[in-house]
LOTOR-987426 format. One record per residue (C-alpha): x, y, z; residue number from 0; residue in one letter. Coordinates in Angstrom, 1 decimal. Layout:
PT   east  north     up pos code
PT      X      Y      Z NUM    A
...
END
This chain:
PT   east  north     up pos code
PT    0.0    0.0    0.0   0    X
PT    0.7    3.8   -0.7   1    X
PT    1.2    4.5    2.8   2    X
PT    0.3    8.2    2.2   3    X
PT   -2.8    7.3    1.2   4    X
PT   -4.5    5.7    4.0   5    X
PT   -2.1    8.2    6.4   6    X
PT   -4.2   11.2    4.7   7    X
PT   -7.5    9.6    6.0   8    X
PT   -5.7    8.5    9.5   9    X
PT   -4.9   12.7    9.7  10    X
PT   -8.5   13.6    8.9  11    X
PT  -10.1   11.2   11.7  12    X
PT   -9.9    8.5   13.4  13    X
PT   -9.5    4.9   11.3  14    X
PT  -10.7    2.4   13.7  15    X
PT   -9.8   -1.7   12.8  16    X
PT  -11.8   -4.1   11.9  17    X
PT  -11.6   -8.0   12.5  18    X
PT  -11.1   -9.6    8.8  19    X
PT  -10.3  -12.9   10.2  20    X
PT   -9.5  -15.0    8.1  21    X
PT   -9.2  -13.2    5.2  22    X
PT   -6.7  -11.0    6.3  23    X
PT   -4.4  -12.7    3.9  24    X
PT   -5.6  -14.9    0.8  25    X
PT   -4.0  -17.0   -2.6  26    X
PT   -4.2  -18.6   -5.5  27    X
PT   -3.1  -18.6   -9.0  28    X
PT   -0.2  -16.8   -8.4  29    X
PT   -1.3  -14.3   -6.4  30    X
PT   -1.5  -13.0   -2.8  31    X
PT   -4.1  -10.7   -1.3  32    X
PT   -3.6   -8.7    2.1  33    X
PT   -6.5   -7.0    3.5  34    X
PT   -7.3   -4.4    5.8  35    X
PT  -10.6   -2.9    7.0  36    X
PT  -11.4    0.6    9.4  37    X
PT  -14.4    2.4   10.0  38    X
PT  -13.1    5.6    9.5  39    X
PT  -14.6    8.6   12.1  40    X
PT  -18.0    6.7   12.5  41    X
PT  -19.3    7.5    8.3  42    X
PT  -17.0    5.6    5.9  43    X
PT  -15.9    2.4    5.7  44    X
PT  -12.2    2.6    4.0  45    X
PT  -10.4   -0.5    3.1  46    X
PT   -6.9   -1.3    2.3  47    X
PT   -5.8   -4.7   -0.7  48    X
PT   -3.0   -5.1   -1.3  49    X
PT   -1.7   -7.7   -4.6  50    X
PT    1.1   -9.0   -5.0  51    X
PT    2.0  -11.6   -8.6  52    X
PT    3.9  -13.1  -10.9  53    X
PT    7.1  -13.0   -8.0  54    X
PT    6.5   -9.5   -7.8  55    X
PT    6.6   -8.1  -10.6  56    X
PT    3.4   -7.4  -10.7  57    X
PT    2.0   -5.3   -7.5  58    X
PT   -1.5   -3.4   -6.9  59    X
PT   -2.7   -1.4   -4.0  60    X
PT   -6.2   -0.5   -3.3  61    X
PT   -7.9    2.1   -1.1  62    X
PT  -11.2    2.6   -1.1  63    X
PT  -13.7    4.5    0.8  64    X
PT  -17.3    3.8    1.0  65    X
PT  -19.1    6.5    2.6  66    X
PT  -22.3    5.9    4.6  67    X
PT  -23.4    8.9    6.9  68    X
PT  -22.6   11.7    4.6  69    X
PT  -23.6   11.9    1.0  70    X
PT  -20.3   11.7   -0.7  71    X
PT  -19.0    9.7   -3.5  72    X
PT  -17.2    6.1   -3.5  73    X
PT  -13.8    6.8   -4.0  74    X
PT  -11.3    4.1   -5.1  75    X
PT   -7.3    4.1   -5.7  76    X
PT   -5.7    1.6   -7.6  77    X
PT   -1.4    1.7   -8.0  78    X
PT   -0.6   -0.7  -10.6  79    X
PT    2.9   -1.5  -11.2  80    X
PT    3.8   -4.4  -14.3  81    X
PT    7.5   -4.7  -14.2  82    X
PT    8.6   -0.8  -15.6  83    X
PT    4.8    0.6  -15.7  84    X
PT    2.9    2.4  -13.3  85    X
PT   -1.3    3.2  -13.5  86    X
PT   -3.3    5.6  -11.4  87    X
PT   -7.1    4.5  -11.2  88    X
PT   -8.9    7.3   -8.9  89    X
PT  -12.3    6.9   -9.7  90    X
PT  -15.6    8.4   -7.8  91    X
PT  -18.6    6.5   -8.3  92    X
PT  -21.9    8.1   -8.2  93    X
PT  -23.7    6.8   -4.8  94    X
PT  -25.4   10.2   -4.0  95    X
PT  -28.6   10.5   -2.9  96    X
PT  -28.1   14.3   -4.1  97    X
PT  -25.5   16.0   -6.2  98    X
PT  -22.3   17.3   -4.6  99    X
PT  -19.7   19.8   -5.9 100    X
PT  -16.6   18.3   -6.9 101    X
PT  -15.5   21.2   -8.8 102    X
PT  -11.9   21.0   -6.7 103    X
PT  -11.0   17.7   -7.5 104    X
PT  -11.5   18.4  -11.1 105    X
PT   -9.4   21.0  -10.8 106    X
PT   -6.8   18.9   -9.3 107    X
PT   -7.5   16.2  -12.5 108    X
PT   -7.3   19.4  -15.1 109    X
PT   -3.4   19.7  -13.2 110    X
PT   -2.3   16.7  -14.6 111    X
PT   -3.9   16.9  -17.9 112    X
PT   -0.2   16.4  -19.1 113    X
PT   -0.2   13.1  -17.8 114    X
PT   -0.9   10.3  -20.6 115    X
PT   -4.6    8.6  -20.1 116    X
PT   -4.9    5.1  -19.9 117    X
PT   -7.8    3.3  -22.1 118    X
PT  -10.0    1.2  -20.2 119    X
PT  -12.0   -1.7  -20.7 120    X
PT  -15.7   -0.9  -21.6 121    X
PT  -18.0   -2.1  -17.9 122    X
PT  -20.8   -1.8  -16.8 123    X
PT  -20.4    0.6  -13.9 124    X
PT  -18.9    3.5  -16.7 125    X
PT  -22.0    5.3  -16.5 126    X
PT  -22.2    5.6  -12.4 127    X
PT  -18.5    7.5  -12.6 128    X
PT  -18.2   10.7  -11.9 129    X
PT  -16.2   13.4  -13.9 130    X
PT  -13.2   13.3  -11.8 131    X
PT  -12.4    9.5  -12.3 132    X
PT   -9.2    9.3  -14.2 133    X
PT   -6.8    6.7  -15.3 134    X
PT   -3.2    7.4  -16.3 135    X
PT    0.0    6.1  -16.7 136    X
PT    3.4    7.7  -16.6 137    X
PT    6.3    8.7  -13.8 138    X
PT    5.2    7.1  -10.3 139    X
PT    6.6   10.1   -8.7 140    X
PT    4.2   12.1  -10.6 141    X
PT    1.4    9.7  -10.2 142    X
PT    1.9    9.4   -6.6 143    X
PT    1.4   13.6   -6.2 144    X
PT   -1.6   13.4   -8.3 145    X
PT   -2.9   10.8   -6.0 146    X
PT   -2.4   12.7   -3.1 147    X
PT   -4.0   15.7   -4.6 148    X
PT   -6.9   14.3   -5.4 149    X
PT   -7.7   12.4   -2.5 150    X
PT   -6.8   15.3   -0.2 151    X
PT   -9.4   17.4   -2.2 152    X
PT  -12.0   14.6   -2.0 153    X
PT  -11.4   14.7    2.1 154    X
PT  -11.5   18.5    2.2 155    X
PT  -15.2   18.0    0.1 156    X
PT  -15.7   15.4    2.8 157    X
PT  -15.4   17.6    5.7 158    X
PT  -18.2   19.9    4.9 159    X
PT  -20.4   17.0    3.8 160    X
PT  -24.3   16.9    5.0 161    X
PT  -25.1   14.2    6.6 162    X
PT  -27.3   11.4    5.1 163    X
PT  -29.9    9.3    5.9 164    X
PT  -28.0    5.7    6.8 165    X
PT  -30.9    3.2    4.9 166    X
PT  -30.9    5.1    1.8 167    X
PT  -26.9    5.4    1.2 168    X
PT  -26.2    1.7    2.2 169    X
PT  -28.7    1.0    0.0 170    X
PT  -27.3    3.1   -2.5 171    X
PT  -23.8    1.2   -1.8 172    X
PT  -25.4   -2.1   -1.7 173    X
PT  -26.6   -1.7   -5.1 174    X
PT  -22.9   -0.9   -7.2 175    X
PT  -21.9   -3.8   -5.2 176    X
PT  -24.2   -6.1   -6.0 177    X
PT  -23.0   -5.3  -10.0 178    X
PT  -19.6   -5.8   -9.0 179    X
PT  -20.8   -9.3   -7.7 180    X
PT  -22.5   -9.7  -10.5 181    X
PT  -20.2   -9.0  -13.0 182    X
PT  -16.9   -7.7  -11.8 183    X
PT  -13.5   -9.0  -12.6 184    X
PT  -12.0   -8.7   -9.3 185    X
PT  -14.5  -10.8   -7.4 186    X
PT  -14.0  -13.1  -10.4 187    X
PT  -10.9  -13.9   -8.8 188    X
PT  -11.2  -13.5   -5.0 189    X
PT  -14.2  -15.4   -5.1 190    X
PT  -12.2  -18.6   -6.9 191    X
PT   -9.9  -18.2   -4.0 192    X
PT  -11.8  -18.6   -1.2 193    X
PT  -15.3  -19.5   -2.5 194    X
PT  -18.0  -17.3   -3.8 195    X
PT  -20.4  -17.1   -0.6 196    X
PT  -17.2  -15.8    1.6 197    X
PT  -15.8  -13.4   -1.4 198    X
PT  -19.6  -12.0   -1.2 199    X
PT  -18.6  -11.5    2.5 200    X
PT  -16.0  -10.0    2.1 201    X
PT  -17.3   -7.1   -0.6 202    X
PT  -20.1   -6.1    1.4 203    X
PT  -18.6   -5.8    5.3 204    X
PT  -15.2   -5.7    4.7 205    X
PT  -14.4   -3.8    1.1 206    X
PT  -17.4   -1.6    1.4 207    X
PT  -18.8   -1.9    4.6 208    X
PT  -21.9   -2.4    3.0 209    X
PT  -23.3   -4.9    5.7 210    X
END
């Protein structure tokens, strides 16, 4: 993991741990998963999965935060690194029960226009991002400050947040995670590692706190 990352949300509250027993480390086909859960300041759920593959050549780390007593986005970070190349996923997925201004973090995505984009794979869940989503390859120095940027503007956002009724935003949660059990590469994979009924487990109370 991005240290950084997860240290930005540990400055802006308290990240409190959760019991992922026994999935707090997981294999198969070459890879190996480590997982970490928080609630984070009593309204998010942000999780931690880290990748590792292919004897290391291949890496991934994950943050994501799930909101669930303020209406704010999904966020997710994904660091890729394949042998020389590095990718930047940031995307913000559109679990609002209203709009919310994310006017800074664009501005923050407009920064690193420069940056080359990376092409993605058409999925279902394209049409639930929101505008500052970005994927991009390039220098992981670079990468790393644009990372930082943006998620620091999505917490600053975060801070002045209304609060949200807690049965409509789970609900709201519950239902882009149902698509990604549904038809989402990732749980794909987990869920031939330790079984499709605990990989469903894990998504909704661990990954997204959905449950």
């Amino acid at each position: 993991m991005n240290g950084s990352m997860l240290e930005l949300f540990s400055k802006n509250g308290e990240l409190v741990p959760k019991d992922v027993t026994p999935w707090q480390s997981f294999s198969g086909k070459g890879m190996k998963f480590w997982l970490q859960s928080y609630d984070w300041n009593g309204c998010a759920c942000v999780s931690h999965l880290t990748m590792r593959a292919f004897f290391g050549t291949m890496k991934m780390d994950t943050l994501i935060c799930t909101p669930y007593a303020k209406d704010m986005p999904l966020l997710s970070y994904d660091l890729i690194s394949a042998l020389w190349k590095r990718t930047l996923l940031v995307e913000t997925y559109d679990t609002l029960v209203e709009p919310v201004d994310l006017s800074a973090m664009l501005a923050v995505k407009e920064k690193y226009s420069d940056l080359k984009d990376k092409q993605m794979k058409p999925a279902w869940y394209d049409d639930l991002k929101l505008p500052p989503t970005l994927s991009k390859v390039g220098n992981e120095s670079r990468l790393s400050a644009l990372a930082t940027e943006m998620i620091s503007s999505y917490l600053d956002i975060f801070a002045s947040a209304r609060d949200v009724d807690r049965s409509a935003k789970i609900a709201k949660n519950r239902t882009y995670v149902d698509g990604l059990i549904n038809d989402g590469p990732t749980f794909r994979v987990v869920s031939k590692m330790i079984g499709t009924e605990s990989a469903k487990i894990l998504f909704h109370r661990f990954l997204f706190g959905t449950e």
